[in-house]
PyMOL Python script that loads the backbone (N, CA, C, O; Angstrom):
from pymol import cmd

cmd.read_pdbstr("""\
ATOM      1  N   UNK A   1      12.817  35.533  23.534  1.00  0.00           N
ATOM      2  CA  UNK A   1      11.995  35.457  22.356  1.00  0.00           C
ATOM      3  C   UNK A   1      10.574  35.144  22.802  1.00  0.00           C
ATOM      4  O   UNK A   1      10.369  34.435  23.787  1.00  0.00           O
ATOM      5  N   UNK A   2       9.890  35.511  22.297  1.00  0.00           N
ATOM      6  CA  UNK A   2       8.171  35.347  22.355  1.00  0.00           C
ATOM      7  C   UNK A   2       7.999  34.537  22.321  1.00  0.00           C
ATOM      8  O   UNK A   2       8.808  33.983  21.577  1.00  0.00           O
ATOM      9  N   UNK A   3       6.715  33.318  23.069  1.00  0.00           N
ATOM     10  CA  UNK A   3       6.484  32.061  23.241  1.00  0.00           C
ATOM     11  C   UNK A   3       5.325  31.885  22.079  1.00  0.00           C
ATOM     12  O   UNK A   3       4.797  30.776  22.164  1.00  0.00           O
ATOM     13  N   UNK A   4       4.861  32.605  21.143  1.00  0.00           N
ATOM     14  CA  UNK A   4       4.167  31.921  20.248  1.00  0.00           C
ATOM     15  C   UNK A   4       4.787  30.880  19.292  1.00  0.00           C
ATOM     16  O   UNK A   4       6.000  31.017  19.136  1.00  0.00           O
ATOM     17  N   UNK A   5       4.380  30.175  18.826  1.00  0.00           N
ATOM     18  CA  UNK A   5       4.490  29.026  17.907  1.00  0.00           C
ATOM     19  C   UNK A   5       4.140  29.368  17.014  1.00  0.00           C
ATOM     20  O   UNK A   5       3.166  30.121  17.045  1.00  0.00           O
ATOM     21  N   UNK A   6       4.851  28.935  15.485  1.00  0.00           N
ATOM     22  CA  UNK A   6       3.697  29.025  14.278  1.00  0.00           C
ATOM     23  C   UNK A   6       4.334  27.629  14.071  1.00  0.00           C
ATOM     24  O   UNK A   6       5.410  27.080  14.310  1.00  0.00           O
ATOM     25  N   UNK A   7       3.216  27.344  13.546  1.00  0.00           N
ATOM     26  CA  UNK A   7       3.049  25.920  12.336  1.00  0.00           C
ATOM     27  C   UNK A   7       2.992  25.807  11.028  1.00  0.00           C
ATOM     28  O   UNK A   7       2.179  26.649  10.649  1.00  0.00           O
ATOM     29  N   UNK A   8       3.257  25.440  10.464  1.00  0.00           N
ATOM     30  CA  UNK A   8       3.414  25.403   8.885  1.00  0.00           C
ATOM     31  C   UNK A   8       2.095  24.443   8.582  1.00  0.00           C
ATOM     32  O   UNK A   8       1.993  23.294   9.010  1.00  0.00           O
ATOM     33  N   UNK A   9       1.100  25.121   7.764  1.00  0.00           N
ATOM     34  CA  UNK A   9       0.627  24.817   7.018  1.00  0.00           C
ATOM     35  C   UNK A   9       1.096  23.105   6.173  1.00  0.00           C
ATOM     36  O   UNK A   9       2.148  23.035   5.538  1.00  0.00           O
ATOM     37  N   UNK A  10       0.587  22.436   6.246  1.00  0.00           N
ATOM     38  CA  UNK A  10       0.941  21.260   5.543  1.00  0.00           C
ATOM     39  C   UNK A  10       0.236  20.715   4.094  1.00  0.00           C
ATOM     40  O   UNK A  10      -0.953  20.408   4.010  1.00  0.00           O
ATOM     41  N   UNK A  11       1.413  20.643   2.729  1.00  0.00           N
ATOM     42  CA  UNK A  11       0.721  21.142   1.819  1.00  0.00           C
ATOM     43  C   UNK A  11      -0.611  19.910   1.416  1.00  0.00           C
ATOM     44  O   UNK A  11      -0.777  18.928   2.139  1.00  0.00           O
ATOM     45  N   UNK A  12      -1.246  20.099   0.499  1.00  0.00           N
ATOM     46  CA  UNK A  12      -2.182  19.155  -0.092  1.00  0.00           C
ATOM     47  C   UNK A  12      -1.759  17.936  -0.728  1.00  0.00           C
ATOM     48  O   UNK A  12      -0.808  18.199  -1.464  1.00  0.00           O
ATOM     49  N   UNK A  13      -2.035  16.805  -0.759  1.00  0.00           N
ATOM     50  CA  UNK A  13      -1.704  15.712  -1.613  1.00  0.00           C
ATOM     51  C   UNK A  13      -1.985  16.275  -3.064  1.00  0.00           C
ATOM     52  O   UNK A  13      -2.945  16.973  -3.392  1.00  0.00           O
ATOM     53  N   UNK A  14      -0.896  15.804  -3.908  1.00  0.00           N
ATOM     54  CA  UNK A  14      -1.594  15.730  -5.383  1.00  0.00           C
ATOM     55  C   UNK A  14      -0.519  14.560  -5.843  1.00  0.00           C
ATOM     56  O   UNK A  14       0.635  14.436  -5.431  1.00  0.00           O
ATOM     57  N   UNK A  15      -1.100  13.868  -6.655  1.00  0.00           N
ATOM     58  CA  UNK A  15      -0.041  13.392  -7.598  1.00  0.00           C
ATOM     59  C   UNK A  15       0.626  13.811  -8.640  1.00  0.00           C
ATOM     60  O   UNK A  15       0.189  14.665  -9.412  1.00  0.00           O
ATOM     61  N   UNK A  16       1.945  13.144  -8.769  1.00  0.00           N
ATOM     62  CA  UNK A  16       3.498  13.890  -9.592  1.00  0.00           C
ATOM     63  C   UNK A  16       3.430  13.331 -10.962  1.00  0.00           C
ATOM     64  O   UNK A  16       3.400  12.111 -11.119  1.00  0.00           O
ATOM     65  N   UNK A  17       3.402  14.214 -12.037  1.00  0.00           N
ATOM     66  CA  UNK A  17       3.034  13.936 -13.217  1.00  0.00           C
ATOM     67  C   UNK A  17       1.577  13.187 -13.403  1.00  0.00           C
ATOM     68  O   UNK A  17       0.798  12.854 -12.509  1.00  0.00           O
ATOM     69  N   UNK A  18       1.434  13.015 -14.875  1.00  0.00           N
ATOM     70  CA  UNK A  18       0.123  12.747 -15.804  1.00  0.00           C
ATOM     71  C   UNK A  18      -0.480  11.288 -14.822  1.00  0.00           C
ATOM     72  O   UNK A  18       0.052  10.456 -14.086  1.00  0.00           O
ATOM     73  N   UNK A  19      -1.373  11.469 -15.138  1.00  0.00           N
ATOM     74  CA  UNK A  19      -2.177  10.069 -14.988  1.00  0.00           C
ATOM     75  C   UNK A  19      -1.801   9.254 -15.876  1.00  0.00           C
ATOM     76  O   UNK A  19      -1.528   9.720 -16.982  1.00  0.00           O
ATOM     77  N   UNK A  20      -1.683   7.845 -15.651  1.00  0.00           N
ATOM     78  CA  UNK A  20      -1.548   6.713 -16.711  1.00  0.00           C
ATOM     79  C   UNK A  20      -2.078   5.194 -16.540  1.00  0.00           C
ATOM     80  O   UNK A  20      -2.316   4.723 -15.428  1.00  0.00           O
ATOM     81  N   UNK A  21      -2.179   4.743 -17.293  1.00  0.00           N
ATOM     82  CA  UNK A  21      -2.430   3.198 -17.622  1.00  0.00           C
ATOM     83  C   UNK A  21      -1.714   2.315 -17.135  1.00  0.00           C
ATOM     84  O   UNK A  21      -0.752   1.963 -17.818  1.00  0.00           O
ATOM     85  N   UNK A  22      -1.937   1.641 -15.765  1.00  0.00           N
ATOM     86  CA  UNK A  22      -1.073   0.895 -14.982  1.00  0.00           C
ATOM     87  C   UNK A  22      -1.149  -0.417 -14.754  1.00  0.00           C
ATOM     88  O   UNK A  22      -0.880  -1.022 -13.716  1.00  0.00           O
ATOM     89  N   UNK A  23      -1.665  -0.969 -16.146  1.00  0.00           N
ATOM     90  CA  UNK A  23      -1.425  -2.021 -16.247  1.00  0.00           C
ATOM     91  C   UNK A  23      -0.961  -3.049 -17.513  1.00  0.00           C
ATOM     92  O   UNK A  23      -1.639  -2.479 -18.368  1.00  0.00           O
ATOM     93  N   UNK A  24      -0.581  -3.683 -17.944  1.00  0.00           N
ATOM     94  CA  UNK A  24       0.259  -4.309 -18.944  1.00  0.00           C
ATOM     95  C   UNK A  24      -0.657  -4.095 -20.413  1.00  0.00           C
ATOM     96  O   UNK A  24      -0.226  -4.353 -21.536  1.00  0.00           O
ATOM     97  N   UNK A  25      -1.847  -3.629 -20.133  1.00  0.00           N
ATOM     98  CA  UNK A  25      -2.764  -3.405 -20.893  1.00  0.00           C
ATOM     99  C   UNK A  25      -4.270  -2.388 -19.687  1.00  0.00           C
ATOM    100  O   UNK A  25      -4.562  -2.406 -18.491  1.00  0.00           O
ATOM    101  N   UNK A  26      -4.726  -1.761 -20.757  1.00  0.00           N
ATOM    102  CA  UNK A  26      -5.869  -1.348 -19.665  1.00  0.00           C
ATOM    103  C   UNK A  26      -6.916  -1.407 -20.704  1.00  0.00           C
ATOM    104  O   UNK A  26      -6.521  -2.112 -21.634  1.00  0.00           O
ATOM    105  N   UNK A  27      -7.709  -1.091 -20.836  1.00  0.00           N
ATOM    106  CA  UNK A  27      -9.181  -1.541 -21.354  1.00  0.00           C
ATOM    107  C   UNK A  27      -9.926   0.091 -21.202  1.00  0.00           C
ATOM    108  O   UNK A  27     -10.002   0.670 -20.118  1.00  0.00           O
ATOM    109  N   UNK A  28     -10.293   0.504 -22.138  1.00  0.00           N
ATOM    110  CA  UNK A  28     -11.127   1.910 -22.754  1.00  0.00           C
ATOM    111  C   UNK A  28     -12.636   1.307 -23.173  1.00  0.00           C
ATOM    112  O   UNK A  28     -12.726   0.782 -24.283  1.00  0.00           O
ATOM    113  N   UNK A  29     -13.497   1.350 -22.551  1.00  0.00           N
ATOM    114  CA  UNK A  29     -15.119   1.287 -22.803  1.00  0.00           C
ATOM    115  C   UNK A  29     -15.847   2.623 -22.910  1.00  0.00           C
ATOM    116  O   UNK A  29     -15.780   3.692 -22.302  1.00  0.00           O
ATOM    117  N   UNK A  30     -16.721   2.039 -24.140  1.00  0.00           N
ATOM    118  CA  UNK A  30     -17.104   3.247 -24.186  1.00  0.00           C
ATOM    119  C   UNK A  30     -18.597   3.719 -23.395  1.00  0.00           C
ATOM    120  O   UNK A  30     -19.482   4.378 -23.942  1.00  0.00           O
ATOM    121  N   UNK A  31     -18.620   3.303 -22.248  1.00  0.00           N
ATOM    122  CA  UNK A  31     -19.386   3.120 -20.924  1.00  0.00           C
ATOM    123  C   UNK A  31     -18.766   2.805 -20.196  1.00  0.00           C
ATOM    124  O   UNK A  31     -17.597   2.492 -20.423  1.00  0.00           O
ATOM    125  N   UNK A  32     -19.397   2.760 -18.856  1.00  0.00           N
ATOM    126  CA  UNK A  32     -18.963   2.508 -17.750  1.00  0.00           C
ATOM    127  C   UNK A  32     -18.962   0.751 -17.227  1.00  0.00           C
ATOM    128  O   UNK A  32     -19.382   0.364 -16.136  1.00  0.00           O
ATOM    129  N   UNK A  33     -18.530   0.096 -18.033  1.00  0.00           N
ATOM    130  CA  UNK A  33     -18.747  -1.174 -17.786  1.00  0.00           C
ATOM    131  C   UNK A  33     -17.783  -2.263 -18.680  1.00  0.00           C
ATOM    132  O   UNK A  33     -17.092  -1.861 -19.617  1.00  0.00           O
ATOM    133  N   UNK A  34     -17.825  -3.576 -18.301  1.00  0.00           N
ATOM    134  CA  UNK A  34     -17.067  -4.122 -19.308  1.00  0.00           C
ATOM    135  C   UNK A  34     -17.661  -4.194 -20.302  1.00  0.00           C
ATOM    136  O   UNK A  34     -16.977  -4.249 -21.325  1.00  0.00           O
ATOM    137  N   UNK A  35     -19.048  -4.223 -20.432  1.00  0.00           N
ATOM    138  CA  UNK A  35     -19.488  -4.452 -21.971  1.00  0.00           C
ATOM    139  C   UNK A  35     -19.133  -4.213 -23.082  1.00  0.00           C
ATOM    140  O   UNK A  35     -19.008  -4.917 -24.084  1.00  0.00           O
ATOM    141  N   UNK A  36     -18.788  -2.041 -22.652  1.00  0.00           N
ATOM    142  CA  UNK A  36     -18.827  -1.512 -23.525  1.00  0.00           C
ATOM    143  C   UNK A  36     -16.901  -1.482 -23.999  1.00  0.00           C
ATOM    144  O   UNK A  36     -16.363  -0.672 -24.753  1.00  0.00           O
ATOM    145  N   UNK A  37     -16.467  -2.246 -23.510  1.00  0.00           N
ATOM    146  CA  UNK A  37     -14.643  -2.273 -23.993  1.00  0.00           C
ATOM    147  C   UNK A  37     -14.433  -2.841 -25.619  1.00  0.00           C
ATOM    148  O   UNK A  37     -14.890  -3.700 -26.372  1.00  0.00           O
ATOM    149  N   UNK A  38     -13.366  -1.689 -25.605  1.00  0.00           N
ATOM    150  CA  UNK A  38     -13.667  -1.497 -27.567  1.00  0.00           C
ATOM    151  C   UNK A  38     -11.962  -1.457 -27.857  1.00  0.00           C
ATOM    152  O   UNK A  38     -11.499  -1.680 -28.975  1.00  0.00           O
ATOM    153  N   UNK A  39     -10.987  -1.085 -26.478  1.00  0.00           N
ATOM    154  CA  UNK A  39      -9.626  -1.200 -26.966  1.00  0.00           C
ATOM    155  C   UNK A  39      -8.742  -1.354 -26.152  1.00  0.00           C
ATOM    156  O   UNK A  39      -9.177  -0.783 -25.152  1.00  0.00           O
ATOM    157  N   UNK A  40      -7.850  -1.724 -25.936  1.00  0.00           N
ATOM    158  CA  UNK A  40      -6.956  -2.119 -25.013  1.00  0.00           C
ATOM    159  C   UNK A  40      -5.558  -1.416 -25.094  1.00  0.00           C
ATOM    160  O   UNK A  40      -4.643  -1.945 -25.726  1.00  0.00           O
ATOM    161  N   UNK A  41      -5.413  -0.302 -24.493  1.00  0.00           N
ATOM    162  CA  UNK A  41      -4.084   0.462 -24.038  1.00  0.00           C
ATOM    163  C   UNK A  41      -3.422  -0.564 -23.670  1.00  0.00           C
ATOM    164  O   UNK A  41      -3.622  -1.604 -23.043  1.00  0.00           O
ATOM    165  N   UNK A  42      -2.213   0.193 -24.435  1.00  0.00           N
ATOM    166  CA  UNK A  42      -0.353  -0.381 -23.421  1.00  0.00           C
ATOM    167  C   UNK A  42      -0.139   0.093 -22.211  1.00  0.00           C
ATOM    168  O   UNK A  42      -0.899   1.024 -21.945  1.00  0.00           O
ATOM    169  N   UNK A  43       0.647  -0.206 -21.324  1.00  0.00           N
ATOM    170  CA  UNK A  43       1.002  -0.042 -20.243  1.00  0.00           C
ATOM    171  C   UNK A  43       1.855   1.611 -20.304  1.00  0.00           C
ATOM    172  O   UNK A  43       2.635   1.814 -21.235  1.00  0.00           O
ATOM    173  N   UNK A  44       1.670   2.445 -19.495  1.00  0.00           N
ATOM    174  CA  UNK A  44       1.953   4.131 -19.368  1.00  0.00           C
ATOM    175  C   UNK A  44       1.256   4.480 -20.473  1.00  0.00           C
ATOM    176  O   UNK A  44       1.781   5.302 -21.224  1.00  0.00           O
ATOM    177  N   UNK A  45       0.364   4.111 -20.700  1.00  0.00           N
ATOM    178  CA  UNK A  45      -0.578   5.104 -21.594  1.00  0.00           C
ATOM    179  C   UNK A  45      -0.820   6.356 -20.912  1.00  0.00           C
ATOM    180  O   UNK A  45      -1.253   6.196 -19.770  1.00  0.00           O
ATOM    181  N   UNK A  46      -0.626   7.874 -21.377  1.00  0.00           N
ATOM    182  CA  UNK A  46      -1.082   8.459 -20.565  1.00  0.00           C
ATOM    183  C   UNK A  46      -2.742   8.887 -20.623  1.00  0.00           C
ATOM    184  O   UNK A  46      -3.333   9.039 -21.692  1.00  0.00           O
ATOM    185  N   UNK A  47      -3.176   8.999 -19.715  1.00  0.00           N
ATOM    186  CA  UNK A  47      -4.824   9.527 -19.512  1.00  0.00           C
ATOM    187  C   UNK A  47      -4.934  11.179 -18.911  1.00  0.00           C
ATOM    188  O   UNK A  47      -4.142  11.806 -18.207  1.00  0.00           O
ATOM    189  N   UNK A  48      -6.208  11.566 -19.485  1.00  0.00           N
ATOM    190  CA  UNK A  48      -6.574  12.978 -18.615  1.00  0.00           C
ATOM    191  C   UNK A  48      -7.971  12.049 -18.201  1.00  0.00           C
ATOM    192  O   UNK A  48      -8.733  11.405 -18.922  1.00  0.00           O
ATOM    193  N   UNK A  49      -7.955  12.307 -16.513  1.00  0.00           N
ATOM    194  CA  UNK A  49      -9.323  12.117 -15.814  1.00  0.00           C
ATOM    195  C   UNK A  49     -10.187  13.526 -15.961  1.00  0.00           C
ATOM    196  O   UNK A  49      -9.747  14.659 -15.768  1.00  0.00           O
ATOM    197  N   UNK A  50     -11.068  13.284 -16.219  1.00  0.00           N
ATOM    198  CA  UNK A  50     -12.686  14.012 -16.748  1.00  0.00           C
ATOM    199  C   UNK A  50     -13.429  13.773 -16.013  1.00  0.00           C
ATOM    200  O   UNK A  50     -13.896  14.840 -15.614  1.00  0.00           O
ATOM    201  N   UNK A  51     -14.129  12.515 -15.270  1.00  0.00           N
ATOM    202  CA  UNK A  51     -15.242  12.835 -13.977  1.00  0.00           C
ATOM    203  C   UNK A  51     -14.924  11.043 -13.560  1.00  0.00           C
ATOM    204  O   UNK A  51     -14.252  10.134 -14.047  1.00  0.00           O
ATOM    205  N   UNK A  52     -15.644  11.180 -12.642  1.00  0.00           N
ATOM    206  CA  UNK A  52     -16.219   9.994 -12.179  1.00  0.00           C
ATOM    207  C   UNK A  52     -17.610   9.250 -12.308  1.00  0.00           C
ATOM    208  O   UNK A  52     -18.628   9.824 -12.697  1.00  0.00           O
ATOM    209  N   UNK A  53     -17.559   8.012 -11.970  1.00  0.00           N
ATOM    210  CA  UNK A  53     -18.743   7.737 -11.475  1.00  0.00           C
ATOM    211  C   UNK A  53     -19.113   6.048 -11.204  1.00  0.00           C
ATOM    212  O   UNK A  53     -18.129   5.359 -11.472  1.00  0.00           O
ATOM    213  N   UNK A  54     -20.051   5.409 -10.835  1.00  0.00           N
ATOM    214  CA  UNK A  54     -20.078   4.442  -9.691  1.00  0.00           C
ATOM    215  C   UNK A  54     -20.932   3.669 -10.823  1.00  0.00           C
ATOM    216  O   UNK A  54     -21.927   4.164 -11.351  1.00  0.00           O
ATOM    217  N   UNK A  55     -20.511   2.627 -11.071  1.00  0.00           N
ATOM    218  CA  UNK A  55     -21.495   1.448 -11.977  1.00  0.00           C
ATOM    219  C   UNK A  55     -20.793   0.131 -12.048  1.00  0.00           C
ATOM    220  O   UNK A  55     -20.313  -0.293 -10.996  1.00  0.00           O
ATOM    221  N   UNK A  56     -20.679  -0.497 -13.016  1.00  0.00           N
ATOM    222  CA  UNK A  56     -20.766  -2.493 -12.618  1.00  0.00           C
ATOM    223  C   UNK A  56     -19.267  -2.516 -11.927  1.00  0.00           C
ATOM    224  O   UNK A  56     -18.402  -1.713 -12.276  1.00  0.00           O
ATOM    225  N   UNK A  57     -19.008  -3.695 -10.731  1.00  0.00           N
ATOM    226  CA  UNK A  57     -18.301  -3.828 -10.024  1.00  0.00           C
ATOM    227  C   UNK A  57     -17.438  -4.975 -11.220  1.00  0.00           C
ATOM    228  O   UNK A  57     -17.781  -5.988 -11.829  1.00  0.00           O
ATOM    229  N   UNK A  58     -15.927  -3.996 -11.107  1.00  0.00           N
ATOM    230  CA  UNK A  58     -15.185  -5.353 -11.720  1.00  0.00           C
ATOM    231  C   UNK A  58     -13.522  -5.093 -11.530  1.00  0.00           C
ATOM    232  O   UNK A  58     -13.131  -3.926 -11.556  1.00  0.00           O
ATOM    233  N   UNK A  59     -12.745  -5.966 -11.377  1.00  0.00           N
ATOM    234  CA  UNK A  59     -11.505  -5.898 -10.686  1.00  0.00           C
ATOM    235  C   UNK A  59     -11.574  -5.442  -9.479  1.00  0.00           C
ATOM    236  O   UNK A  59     -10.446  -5.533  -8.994  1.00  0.00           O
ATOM    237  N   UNK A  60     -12.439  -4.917  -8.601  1.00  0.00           N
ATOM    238  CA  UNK A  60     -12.408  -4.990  -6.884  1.00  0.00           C
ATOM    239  C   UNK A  60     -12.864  -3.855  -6.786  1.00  0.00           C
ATOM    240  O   UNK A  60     -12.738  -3.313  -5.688  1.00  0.00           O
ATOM    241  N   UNK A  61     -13.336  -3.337  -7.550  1.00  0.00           N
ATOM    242  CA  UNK A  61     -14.268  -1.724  -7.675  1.00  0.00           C
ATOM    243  C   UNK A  61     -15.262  -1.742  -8.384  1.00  0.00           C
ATOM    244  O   UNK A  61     -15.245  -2.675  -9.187  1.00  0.00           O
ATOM    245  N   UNK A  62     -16.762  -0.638  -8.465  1.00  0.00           N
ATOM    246  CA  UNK A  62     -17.299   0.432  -9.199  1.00  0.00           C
ATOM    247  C   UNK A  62     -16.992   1.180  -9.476  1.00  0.00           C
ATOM    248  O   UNK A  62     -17.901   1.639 -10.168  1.00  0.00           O
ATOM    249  N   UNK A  63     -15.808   2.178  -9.476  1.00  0.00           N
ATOM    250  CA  UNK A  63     -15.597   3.177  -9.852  1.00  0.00           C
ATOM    251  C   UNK A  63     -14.897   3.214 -11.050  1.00  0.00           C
ATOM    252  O   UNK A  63     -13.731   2.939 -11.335  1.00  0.00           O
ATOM    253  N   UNK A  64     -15.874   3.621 -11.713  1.00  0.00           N
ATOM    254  CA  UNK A  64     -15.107   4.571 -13.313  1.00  0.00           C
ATOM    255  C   UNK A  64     -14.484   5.253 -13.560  1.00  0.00           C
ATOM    256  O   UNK A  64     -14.379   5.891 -12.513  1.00  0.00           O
ATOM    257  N   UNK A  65     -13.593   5.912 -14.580  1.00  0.00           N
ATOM    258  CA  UNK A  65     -12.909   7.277 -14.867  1.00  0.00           C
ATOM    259  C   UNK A  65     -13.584   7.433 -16.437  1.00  0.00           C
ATOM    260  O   UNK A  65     -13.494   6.654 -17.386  1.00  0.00           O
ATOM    261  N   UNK A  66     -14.129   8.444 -16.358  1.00  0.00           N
ATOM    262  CA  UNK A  66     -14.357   9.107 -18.382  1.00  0.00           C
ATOM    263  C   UNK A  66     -12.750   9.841 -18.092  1.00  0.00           C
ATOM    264  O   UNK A  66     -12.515  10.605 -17.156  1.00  0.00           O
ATOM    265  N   UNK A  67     -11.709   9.380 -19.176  1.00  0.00           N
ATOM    266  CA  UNK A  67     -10.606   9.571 -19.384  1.00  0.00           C
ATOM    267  C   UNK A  67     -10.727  10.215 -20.528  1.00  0.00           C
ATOM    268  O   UNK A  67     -11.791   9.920 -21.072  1.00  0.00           O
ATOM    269  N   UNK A  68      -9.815  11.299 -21.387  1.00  0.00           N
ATOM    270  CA  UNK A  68      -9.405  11.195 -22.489  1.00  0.00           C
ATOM    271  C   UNK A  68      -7.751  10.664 -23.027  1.00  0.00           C
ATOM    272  O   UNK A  68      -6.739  11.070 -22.455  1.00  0.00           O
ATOM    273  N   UNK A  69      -7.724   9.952 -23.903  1.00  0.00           N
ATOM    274  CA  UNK A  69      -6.467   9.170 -24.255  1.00  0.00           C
ATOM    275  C   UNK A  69      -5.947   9.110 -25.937  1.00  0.00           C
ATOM    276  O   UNK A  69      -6.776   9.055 -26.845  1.00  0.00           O
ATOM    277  N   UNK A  70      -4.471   9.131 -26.186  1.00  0.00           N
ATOM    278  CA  UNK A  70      -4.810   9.616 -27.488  1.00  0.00           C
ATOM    279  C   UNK A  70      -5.614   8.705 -28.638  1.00  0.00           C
ATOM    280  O   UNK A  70      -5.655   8.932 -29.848  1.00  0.00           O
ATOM    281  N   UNK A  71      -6.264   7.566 -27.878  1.00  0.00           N
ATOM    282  CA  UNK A  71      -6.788   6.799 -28.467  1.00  0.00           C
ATOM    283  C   UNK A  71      -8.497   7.189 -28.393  1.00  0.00           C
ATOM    284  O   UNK A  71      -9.454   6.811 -29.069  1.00  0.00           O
ATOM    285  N   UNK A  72      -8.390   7.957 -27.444  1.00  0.00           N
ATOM    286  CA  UNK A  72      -9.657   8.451 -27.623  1.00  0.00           C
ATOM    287  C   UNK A  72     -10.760   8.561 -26.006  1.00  0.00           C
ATOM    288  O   UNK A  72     -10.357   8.344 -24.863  1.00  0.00           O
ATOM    289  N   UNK A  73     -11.708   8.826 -26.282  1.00  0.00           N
ATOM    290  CA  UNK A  73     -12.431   9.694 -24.823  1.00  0.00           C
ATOM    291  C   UNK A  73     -13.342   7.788 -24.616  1.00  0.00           C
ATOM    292  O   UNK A  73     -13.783   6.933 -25.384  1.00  0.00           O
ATOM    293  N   UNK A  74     -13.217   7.944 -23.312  1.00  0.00           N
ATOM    294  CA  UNK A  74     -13.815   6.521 -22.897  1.00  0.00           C
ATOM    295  C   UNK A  74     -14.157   6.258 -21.423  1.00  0.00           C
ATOM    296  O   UNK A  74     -14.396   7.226 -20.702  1.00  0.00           O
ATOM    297  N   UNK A  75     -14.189   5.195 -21.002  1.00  0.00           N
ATOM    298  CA  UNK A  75     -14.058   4.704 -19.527  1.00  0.00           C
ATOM    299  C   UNK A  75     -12.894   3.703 -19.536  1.00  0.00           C
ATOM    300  O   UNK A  75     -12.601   2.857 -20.381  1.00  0.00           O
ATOM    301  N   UNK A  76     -12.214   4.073 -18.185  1.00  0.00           N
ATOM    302  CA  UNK A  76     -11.353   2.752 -17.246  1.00  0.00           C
ATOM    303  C   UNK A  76     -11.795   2.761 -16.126  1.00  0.00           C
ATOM    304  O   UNK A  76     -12.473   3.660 -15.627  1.00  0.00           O
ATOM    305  N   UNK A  77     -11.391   1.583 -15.536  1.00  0.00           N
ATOM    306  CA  UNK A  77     -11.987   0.928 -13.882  1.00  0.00           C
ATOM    307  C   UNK A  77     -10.772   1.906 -12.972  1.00  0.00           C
ATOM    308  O   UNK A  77      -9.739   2.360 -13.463  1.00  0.00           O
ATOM    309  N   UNK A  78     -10.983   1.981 -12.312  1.00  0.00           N
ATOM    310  CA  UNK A  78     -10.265   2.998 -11.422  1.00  0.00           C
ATOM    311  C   UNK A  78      -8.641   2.415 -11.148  1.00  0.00           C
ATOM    312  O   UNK A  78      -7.563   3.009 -11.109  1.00  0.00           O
ATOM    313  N   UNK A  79      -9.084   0.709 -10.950  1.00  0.00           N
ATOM    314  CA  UNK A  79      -7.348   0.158 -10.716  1.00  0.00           C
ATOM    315  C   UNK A  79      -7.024   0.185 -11.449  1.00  0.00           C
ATOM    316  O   UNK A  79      -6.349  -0.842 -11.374  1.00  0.00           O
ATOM    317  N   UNK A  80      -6.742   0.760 -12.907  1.00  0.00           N
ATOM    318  CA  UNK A  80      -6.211   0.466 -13.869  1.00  0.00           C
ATOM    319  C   UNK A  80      -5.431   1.767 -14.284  1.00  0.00           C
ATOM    320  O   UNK A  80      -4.898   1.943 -15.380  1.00  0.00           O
ATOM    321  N   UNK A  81      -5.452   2.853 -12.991  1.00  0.00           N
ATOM    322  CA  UNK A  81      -5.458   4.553 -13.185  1.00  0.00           C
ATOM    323  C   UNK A  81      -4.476   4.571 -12.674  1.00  0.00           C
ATOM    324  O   UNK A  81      -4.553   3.678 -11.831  1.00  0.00           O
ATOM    325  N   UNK A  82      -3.796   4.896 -12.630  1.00  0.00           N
ATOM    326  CA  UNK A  82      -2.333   5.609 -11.541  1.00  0.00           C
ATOM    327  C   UNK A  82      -2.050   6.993 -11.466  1.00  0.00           C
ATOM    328  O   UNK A  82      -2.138   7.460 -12.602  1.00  0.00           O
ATOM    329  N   UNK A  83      -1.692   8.023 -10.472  1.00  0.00           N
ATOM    330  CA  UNK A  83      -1.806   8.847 -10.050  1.00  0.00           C
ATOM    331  C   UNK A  83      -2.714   9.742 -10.841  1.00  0.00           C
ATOM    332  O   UNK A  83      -2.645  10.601 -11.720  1.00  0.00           O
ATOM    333  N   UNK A  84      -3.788   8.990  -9.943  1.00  0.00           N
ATOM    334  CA  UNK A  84      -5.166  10.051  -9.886  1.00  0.00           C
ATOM    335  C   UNK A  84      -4.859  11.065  -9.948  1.00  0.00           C
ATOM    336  O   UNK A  84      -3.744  11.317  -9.492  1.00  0.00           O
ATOM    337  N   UNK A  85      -5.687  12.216 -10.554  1.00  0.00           N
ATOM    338  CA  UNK A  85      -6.252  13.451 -10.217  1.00  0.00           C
ATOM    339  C   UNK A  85      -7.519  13.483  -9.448  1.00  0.00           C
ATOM    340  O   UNK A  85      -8.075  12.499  -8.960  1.00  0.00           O
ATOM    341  N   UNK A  86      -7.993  14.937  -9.379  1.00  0.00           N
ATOM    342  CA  UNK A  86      -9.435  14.884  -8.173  1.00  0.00           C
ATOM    343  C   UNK A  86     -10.434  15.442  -9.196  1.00  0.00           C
ATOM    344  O   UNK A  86     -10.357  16.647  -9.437  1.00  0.00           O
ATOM    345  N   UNK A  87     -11.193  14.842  -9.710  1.00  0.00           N
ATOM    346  CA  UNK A  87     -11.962  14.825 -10.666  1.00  0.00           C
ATOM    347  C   UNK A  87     -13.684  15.316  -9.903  1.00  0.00           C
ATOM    348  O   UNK A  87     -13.735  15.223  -8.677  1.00  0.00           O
ATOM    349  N   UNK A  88     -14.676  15.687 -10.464  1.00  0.00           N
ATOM    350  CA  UNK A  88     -16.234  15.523 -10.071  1.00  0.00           C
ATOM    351  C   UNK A  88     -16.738  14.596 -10.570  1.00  0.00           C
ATOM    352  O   UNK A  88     -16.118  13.808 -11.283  1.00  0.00           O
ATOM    353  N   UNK A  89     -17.800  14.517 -10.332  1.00  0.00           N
ATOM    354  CA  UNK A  89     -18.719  13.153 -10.308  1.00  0.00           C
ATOM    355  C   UNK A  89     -19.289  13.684 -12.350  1.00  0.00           C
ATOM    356  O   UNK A  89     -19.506  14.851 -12.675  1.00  0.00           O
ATOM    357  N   UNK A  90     -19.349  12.965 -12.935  1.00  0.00           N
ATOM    358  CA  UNK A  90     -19.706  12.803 -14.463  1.00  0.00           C
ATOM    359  C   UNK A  90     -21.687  13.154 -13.732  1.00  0.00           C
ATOM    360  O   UNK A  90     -22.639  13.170 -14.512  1.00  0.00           O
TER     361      UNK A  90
END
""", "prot")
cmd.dss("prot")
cmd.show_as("cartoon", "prot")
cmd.util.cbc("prot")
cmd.orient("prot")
């Protein structure tokens, strides 16, 4: 048999099912900050991530998500996200 090799391609990370609310509550602002927090999701809330972006440091990050939720279009702090999607910068 022929001494070439093939390699398999190794596929991309993505995460398995929806994005959600991973914590006993998560917090929807309607900015990128705590200021603007107006409601507090249950825990598996699900989210669609919409963009990113980098503003007040709180729970061990800057990073934002503009989510939509059926509670409505907002911001969460990034730890509060569970299986990300790959979003652009807002």
């Amino acid at each position: 048999m022929g001494g070439a090799t093939l390699l398999a391609a190794a596929p991309t990370a993505s995460a398995y099912g929806p994005s959600y609310c991973n914590s006993s509550t998560c917090s929807l602002s309607n900015s990128p900050s705590t200021g603007g927090i107006y409601f507090e999701m249950p825990r598996l809330t699900p989210v669609t991530m919409i963009c990113w972006t980098d503003n007040q440091w709180w729970n061990g990050t800057n990073r934002w998500f503009k989510v939509n939720t059926v509670y409505g279009t907002g911001y969460m702090i990034a730890t509060q996200v569970s299986n990300q999607t790959r979003v652009g910068h807002c």
